[in-house]
CHARMM-style PDB file with segment names, atoms N, HN, CA, C and O in Angstrom:
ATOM      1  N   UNK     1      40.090 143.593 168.943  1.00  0.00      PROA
ATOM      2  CA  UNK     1      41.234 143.797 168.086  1.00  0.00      PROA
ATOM      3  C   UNK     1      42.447 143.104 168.712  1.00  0.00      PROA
ATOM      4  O   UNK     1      42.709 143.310 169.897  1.00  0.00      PROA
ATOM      5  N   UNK     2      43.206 142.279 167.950  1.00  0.00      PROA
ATOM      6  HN  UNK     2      42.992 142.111 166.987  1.00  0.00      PROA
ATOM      7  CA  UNK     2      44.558 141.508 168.192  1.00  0.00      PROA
ATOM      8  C   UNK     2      45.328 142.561 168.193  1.00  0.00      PROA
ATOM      9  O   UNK     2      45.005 143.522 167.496  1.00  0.00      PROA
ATOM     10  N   UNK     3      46.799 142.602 169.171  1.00  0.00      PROA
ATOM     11  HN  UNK     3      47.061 141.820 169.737  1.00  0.00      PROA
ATOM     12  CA  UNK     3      47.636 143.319 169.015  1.00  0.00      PROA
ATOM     13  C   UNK     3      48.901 142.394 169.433  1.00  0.00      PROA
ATOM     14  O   UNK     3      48.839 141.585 170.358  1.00  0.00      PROA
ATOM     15  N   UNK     4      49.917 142.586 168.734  1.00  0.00      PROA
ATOM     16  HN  UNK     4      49.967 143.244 167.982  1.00  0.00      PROA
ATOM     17  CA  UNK     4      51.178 142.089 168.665  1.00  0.00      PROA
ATOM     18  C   UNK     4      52.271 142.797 169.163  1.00  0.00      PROA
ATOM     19  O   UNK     4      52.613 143.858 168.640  1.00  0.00      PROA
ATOM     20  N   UNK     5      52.903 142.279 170.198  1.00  0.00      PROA
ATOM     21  HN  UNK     5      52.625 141.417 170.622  1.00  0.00      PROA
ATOM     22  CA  UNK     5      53.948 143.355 170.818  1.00  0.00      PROA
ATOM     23  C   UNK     5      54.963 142.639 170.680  1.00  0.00      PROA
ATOM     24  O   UNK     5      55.108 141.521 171.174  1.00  0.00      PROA
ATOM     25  N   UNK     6      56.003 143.422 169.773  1.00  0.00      PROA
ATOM     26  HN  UNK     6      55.885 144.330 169.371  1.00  0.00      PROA
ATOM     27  CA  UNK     6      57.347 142.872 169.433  1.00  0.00      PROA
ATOM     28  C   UNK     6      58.079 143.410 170.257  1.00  0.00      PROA
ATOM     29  O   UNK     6      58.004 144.613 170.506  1.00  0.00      PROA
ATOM     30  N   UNK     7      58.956 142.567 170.850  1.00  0.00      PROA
ATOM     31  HN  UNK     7      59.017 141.589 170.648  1.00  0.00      PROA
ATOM     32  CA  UNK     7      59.829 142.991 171.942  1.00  0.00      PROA
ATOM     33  C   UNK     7      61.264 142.757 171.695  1.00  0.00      PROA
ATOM     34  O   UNK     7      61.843 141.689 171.496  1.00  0.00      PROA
ATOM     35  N   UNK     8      61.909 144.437 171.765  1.00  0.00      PROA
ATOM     36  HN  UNK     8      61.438 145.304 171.927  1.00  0.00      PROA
ATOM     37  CA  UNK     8      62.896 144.803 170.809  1.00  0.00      PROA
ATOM     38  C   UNK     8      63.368 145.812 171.408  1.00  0.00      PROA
ATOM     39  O   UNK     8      63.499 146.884 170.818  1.00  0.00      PROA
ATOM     40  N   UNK     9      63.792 145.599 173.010  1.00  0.00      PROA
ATOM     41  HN  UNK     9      63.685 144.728 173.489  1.00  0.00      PROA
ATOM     42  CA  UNK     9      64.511 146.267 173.594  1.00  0.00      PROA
ATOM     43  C   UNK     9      65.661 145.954 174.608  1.00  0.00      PROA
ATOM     44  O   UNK     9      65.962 146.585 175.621  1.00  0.00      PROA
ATOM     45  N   UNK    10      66.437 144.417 173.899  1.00  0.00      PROA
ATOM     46  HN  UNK    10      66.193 143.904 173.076  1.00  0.00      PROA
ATOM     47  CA  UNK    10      66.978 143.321 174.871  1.00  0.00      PROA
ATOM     48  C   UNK    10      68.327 144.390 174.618  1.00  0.00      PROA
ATOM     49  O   UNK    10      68.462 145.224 173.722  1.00  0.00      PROA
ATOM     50  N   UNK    11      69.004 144.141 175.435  1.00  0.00      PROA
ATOM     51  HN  UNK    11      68.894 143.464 176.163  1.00  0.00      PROA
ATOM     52  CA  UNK    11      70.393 145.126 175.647  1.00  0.00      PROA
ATOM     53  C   UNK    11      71.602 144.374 174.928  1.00  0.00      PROA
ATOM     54  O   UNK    11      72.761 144.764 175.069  1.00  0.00      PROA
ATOM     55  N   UNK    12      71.146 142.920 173.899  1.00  0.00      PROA
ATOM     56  HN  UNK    12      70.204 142.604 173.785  1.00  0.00      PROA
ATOM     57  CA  UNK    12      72.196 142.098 172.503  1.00  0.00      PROA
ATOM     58  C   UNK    12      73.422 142.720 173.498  1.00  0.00      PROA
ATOM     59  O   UNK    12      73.924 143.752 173.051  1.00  0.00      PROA
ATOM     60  N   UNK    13      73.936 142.265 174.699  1.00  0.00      PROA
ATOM     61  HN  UNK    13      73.529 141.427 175.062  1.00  0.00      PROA
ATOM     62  CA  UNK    13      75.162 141.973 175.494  1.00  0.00      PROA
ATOM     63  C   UNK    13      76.210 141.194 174.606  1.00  0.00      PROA
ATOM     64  O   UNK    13      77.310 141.700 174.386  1.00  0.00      PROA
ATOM     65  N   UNK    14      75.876 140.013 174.121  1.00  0.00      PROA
ATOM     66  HN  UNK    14      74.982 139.602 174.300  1.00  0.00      PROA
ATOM     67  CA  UNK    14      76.745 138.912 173.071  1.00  0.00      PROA
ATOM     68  C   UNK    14      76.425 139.095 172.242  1.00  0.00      PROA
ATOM     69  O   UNK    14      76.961 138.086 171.784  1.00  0.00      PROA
ATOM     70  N   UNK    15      75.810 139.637 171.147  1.00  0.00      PROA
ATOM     71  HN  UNK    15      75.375 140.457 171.519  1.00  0.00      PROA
ATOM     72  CA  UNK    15      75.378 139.850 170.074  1.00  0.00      PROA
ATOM     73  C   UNK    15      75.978 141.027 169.724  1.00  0.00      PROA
ATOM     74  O   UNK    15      76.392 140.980 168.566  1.00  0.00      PROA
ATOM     75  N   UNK    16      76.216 142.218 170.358  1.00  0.00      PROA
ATOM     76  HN  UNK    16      75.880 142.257 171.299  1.00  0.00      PROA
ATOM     77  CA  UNK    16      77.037 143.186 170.176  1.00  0.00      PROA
ATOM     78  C   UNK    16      76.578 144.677 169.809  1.00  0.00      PROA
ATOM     79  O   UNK    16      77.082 145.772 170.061  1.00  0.00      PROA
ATOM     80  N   UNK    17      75.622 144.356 169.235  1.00  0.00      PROA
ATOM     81  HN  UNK    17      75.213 143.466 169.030  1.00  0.00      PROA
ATOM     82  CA  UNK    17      74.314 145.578 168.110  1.00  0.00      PROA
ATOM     83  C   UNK    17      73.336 145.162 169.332  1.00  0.00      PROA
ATOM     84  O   UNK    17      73.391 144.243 170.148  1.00  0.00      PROA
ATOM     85  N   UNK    18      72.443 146.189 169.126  1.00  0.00      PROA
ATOM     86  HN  UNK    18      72.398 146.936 168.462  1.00  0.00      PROA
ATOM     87  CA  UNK    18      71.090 145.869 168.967  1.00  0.00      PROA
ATOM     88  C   UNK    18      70.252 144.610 167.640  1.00  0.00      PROA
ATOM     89  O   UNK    18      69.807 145.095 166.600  1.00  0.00      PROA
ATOM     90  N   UNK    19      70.183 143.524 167.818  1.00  0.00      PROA
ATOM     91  HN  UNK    19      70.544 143.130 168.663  1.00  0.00      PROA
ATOM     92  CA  UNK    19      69.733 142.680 167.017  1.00  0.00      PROA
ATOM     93  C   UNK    19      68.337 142.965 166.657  1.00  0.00      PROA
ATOM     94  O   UNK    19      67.919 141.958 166.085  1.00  0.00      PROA
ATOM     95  N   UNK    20      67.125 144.146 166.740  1.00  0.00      PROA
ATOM     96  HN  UNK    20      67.464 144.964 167.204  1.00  0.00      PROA
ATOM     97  CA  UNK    20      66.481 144.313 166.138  1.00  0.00      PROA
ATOM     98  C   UNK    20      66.757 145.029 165.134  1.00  0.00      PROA
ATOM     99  O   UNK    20      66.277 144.921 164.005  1.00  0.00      PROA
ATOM    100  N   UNK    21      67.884 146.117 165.670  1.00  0.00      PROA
ATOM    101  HN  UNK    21      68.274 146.204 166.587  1.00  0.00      PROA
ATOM    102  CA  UNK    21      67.947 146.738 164.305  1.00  0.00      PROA
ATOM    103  C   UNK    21      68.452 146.849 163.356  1.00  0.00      PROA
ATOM    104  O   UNK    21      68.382 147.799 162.577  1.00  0.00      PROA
ATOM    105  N   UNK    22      69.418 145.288 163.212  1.00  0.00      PROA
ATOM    106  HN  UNK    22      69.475 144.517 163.846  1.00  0.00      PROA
ATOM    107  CA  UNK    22      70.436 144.349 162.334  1.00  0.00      PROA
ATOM    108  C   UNK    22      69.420 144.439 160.793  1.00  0.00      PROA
ATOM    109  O   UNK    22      68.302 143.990 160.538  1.00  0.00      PROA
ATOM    110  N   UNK    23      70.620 145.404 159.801  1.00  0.00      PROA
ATOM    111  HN  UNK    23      71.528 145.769 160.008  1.00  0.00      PROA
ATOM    112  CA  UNK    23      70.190 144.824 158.870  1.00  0.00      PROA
ATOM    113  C   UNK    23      69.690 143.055 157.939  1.00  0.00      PROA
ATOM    114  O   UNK    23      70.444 142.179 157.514  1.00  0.00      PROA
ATOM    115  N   UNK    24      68.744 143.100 157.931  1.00  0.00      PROA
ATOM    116  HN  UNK    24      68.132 143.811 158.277  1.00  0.00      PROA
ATOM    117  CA  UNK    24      68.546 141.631 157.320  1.00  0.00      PROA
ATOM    118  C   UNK    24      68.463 141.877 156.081  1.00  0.00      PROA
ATOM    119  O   UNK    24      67.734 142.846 156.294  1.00  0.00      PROA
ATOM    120  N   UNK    25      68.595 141.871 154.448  1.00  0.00      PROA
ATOM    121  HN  UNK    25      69.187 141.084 154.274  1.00  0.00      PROA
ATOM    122  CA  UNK    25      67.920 142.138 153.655  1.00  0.00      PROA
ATOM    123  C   UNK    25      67.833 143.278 153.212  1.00  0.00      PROA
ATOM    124  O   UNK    25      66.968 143.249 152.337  1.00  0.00      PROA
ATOM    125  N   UNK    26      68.258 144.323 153.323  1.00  0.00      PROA
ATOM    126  HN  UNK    26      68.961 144.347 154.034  1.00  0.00      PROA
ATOM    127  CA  UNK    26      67.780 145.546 153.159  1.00  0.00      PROA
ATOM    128  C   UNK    26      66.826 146.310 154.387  1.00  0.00      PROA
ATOM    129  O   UNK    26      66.615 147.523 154.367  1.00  0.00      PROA
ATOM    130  N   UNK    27      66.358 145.511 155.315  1.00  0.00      PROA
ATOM    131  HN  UNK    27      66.529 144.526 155.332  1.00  0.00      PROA
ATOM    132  CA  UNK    27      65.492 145.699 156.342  1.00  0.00      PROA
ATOM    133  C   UNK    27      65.785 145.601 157.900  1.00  0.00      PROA
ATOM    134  O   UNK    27      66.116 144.442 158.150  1.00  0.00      PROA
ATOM    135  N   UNK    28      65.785 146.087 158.596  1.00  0.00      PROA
ATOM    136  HN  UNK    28      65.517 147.029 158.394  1.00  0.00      PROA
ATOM    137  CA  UNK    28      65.698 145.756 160.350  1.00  0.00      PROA
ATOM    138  C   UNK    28      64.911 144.958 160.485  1.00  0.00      PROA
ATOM    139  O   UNK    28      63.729 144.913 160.142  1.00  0.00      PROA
ATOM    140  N   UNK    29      65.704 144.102 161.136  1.00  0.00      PROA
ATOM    141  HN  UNK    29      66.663 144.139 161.415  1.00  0.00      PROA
ATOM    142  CA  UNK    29      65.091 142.417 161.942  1.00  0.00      PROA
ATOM    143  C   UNK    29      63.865 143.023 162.091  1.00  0.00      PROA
ATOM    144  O   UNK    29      62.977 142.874 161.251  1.00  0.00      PROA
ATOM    145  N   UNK    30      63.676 143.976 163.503  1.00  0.00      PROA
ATOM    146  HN  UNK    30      64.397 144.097 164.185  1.00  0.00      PROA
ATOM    147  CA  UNK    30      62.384 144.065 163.557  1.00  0.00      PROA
ATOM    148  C   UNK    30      61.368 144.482 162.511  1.00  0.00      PROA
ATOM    149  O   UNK    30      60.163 144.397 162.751  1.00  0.00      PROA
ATOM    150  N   UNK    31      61.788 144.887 161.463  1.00  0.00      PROA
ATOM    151  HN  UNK    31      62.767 144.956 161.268  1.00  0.00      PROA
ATOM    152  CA  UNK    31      60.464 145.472 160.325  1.00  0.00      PROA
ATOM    153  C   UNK    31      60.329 143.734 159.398  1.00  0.00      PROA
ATOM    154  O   UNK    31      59.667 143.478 158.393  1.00  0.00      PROA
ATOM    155  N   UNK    32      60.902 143.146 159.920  1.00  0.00      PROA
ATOM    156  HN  UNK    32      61.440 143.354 160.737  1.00  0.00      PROA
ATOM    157  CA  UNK    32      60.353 142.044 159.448  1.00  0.00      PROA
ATOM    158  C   UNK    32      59.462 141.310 159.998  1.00  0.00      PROA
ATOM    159  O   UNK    32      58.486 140.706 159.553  1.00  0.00      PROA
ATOM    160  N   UNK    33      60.021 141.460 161.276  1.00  0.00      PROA
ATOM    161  HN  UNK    33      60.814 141.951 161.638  1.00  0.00      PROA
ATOM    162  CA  UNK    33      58.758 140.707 162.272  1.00  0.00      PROA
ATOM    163  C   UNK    33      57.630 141.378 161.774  1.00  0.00      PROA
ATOM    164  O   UNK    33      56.754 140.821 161.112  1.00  0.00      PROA
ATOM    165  N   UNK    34      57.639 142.691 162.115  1.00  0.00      PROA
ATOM    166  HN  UNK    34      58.350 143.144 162.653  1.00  0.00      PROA
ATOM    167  CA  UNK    34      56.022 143.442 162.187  1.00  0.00      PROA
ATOM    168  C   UNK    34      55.711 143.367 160.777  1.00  0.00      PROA
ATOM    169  O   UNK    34      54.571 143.678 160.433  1.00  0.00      PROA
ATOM    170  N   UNK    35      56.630 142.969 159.835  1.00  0.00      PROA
ATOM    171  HN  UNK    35      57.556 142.717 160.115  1.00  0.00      PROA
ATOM    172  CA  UNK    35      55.804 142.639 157.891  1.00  0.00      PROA
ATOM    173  C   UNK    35      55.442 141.276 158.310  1.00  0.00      PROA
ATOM    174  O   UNK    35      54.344 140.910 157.892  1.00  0.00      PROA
ATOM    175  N   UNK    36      56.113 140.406 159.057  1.00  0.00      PROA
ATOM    176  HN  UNK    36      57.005 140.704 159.397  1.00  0.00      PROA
ATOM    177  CA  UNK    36      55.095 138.848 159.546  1.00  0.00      PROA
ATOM    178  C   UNK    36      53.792 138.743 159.757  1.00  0.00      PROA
ATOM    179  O   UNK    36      52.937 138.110 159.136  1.00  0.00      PROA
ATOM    180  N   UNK    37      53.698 139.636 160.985  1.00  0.00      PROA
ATOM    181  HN  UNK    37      54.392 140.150 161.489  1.00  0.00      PROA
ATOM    182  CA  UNK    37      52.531 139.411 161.737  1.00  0.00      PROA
ATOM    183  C   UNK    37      51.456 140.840 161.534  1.00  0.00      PROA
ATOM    184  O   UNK    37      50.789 141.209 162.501  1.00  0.00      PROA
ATOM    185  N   UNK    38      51.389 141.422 160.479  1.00  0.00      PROA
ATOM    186  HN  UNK    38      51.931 141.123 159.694  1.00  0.00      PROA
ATOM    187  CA  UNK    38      50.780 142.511 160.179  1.00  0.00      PROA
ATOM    188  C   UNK    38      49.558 142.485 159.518  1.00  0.00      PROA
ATOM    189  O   UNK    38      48.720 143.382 159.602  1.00  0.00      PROA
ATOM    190  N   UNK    39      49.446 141.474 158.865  1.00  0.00      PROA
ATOM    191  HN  UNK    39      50.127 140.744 158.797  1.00  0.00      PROA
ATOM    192  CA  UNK    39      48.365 140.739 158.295  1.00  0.00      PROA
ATOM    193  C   UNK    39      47.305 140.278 159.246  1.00  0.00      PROA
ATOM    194  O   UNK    39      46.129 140.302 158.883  1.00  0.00      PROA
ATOM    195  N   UNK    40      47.575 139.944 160.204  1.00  0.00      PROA
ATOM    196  HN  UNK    40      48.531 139.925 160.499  1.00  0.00      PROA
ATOM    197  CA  UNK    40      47.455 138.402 161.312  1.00  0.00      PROA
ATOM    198  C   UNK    40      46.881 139.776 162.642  1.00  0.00      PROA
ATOM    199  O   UNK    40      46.665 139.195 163.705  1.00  0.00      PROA
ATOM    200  N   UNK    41      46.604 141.439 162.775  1.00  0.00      PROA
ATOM    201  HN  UNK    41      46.779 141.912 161.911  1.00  0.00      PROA
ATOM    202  CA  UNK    41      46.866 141.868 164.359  1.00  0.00      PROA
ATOM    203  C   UNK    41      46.398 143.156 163.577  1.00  0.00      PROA
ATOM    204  O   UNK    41      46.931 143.598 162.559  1.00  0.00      PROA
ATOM    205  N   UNK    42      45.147 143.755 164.333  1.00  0.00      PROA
ATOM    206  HN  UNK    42      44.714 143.396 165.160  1.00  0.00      PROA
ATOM    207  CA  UNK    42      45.044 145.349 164.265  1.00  0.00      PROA
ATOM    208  C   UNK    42      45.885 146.451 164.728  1.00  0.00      PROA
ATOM    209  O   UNK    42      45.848 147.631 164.378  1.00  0.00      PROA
ATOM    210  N   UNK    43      46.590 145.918 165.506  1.00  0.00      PROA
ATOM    211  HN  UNK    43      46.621 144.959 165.790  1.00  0.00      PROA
ATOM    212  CA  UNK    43      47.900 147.278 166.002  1.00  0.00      PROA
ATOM    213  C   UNK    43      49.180 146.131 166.594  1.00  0.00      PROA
ATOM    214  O   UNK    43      49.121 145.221 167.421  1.00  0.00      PROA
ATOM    215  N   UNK    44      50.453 146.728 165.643  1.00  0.00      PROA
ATOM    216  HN  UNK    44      50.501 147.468 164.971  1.00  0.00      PROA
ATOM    217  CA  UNK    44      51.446 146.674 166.577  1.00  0.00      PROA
ATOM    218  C   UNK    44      52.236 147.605 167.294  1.00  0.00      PROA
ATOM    219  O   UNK    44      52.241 148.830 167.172  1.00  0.00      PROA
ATOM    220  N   UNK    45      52.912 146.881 168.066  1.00  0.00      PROA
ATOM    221  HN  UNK    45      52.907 145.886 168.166  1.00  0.00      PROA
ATOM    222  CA  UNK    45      53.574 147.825 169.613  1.00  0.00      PROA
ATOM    223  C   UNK    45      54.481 147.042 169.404  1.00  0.00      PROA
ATOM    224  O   UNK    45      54.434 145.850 169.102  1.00  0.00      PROA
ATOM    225  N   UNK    46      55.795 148.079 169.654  1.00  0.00      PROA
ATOM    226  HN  UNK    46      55.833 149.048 169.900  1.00  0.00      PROA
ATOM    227  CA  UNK    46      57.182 147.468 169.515  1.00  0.00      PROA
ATOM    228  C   UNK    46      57.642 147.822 170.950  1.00  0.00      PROA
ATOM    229  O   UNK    46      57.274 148.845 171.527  1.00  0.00      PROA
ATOM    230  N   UNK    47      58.259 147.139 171.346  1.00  0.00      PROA
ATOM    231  HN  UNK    47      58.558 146.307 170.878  1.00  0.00      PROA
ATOM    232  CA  UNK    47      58.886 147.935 172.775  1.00  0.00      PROA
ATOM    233  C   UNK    47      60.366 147.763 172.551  1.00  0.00      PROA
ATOM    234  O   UNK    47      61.027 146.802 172.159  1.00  0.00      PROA
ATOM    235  N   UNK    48      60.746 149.228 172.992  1.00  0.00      PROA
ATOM    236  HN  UNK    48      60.209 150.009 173.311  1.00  0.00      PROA
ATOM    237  CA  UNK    48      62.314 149.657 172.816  1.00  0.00      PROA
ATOM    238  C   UNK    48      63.408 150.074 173.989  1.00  0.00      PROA
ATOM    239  O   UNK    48      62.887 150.278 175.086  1.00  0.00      PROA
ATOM    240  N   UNK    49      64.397 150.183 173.944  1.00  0.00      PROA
ATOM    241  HN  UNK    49      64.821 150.017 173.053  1.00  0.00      PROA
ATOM    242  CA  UNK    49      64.809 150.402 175.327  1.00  0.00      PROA
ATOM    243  C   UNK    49      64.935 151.855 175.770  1.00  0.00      PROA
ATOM    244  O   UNK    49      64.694 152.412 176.841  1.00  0.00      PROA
ATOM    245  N   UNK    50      65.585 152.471 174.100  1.00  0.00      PROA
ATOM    246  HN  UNK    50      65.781 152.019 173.229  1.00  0.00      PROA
ATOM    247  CA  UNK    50      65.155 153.918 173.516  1.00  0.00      PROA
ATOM    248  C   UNK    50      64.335 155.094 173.528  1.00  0.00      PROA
ATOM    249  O   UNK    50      63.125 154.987 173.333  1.00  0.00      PROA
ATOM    250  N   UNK    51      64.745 155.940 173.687  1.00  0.00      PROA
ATOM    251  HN  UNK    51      65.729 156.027 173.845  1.00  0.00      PROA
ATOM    252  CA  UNK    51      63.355 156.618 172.881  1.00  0.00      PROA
ATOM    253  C   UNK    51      64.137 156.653 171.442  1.00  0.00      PROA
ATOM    254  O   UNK    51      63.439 156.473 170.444  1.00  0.00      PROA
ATOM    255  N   UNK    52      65.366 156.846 171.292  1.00  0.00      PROA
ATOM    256  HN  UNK    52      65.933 156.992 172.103  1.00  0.00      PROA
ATOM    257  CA  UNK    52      65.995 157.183 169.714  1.00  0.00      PROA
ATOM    258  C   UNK    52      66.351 155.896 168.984  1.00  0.00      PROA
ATOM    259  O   UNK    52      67.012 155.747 167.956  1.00  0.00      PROA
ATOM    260  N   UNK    53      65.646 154.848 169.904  1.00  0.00      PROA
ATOM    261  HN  UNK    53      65.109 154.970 170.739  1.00  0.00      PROA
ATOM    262  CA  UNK    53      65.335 153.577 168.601  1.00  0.00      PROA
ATOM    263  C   UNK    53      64.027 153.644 168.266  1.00  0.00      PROA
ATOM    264  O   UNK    53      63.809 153.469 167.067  1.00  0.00      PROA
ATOM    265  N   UNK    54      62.905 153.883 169.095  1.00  0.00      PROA
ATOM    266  HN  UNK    54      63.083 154.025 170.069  1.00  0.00      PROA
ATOM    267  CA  UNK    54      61.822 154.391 168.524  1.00  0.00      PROA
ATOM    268  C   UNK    54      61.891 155.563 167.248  1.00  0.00      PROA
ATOM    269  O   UNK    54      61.373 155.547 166.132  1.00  0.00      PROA
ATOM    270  N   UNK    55      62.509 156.281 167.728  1.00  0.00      PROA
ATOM    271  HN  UNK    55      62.930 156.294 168.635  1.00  0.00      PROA
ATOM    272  CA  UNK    55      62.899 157.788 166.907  1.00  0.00      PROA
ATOM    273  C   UNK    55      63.186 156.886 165.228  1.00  0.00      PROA
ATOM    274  O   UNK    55      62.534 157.065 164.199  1.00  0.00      PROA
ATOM    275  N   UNK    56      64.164 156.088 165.398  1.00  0.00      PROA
ATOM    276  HN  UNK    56      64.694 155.943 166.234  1.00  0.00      PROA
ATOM    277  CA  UNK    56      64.557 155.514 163.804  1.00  0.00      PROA
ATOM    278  C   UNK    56      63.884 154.931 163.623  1.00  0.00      PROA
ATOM    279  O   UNK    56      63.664 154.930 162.412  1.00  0.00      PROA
ATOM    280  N   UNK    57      63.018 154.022 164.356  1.00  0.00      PROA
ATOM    281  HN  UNK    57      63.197 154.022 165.340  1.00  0.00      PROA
ATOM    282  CA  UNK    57      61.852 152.867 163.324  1.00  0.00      PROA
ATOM    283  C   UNK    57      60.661 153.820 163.210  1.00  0.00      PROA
ATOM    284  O   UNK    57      60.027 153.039 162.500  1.00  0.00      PROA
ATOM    285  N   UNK    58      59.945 154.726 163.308  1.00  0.00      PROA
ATOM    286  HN  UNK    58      60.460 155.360 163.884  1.00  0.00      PROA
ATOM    287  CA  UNK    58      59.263 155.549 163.245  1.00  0.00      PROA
ATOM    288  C   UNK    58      58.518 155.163 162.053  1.00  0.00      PROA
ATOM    289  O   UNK    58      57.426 154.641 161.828  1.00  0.00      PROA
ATOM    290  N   UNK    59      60.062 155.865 160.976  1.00  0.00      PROA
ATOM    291  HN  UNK    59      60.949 156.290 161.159  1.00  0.00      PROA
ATOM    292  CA  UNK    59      59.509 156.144 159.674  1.00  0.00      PROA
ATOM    293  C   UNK    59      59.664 154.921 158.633  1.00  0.00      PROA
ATOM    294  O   UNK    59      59.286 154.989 157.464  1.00  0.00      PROA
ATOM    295  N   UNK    60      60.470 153.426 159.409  1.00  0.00      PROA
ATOM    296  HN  UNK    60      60.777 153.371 160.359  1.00  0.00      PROA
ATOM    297  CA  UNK    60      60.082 152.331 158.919  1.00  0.00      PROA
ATOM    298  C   UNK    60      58.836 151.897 159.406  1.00  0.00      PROA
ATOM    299  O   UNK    60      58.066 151.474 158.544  1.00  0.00      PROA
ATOM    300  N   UNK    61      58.457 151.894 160.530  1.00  0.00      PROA
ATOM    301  HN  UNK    61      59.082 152.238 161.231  1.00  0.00      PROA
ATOM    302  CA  UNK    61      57.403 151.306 160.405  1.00  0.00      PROA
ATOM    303  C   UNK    61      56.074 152.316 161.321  1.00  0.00      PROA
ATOM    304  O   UNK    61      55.891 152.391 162.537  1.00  0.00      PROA
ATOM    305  N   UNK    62      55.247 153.053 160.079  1.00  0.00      PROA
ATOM    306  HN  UNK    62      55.396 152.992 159.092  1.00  0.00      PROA
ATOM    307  CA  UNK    62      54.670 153.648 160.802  1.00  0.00      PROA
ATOM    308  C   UNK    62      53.007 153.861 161.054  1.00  0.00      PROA
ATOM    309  O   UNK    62      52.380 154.849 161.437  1.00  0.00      PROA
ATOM    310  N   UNK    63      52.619 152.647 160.711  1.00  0.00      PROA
ATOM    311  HN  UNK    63      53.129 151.845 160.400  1.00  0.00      PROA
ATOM    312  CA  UNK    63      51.616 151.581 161.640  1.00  0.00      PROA
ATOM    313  C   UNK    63      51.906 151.385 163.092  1.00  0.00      PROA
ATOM    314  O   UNK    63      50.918 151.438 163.824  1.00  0.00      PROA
ATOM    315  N   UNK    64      53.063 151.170 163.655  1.00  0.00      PROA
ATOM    316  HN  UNK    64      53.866 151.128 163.061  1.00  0.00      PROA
ATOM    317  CA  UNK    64      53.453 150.662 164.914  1.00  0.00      PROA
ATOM    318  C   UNK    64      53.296 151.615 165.782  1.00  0.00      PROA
ATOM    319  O   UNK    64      53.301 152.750 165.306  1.00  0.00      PROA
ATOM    320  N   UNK    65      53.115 151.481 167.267  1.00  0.00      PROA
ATOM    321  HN  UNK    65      53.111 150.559 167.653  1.00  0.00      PROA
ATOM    322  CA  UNK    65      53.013 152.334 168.183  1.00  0.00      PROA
ATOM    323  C   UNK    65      54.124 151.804 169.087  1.00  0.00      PROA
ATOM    324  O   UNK    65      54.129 150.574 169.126  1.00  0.00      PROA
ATOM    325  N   UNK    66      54.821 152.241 169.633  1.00  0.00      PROA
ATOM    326  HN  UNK    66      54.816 153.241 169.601  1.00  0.00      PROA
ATOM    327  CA  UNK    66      56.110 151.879 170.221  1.00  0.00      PROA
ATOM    328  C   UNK    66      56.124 152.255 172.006  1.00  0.00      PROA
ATOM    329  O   UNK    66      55.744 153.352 172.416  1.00  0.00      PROA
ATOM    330  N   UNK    67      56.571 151.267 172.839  1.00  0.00      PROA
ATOM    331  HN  UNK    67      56.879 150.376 172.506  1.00  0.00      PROA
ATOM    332  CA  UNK    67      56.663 151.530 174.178  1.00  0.00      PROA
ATOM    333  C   UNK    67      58.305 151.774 174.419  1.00  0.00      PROA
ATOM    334  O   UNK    67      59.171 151.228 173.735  1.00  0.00      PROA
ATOM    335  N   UNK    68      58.536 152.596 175.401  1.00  0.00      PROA
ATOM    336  HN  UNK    68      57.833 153.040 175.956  1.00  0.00      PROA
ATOM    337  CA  UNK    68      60.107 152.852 175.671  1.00  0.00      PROA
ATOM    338  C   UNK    68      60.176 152.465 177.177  1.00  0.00      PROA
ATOM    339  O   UNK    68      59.462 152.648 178.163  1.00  0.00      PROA
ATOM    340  N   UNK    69      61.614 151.714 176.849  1.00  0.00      PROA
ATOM    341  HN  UNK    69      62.194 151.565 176.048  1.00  0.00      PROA
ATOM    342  CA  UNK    69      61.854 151.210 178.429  1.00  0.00      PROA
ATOM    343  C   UNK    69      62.561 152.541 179.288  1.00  0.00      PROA
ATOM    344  O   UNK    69      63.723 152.934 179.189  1.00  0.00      PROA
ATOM    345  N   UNK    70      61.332 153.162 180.265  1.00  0.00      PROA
ATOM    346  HN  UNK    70      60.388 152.843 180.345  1.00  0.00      PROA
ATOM    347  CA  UNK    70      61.766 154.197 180.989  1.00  0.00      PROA
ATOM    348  C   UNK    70      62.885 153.850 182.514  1.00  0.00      PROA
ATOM    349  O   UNK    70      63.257 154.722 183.299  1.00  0.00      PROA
ATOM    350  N   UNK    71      63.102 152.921 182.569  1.00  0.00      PROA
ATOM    351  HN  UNK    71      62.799 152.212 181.932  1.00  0.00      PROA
ATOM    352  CA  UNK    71      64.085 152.272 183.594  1.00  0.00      PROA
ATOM    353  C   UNK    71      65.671 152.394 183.536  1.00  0.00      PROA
ATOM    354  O   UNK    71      66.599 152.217 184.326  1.00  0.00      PROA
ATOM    355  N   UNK    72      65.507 152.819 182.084  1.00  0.00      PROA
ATOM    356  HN  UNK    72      64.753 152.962 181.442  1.00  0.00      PROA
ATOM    357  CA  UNK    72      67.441 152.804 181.244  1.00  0.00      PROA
ATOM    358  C   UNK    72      67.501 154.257 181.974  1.00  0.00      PROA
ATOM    359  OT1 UNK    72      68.517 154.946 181.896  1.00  0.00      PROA
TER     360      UNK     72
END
């Protein structure tokens, strides 16, 4: 089984937000990635810096299994 790990826990210093979870569309950057490559991978894994950005993409995307950066 392919698995795709979107990595979506950069600390957007110049960017200002979190840029995964920038509305695009009606959608978070990242729920677009994982509508990309969802077709294409038996499990995705998002990694967050969070646990309460995990907490909000949850119930967007909830196929995904999510890693939290325990170092913050």
């Amino acid at each position: 089984m392919d698995t795709a790990l979107i990595l979506a826990g950069g600390q957007s210093i110049r960017f200002g937000t979190p840029k995964a979870l920038v509305d695009v569309a009606g959608k978070p950057m990242v729920a677009r990635v994982a509508d990309a490559v969802a077709s294409l991978v038996g499990e995705i894994v998002v990694s967050v810096a969070e646990a309460r950005d995990a907490d909000f993409l949850r119930p967007i995307l909830p196929r995904a299994k999510f890693a939290v950066d325990r170092r913050r």
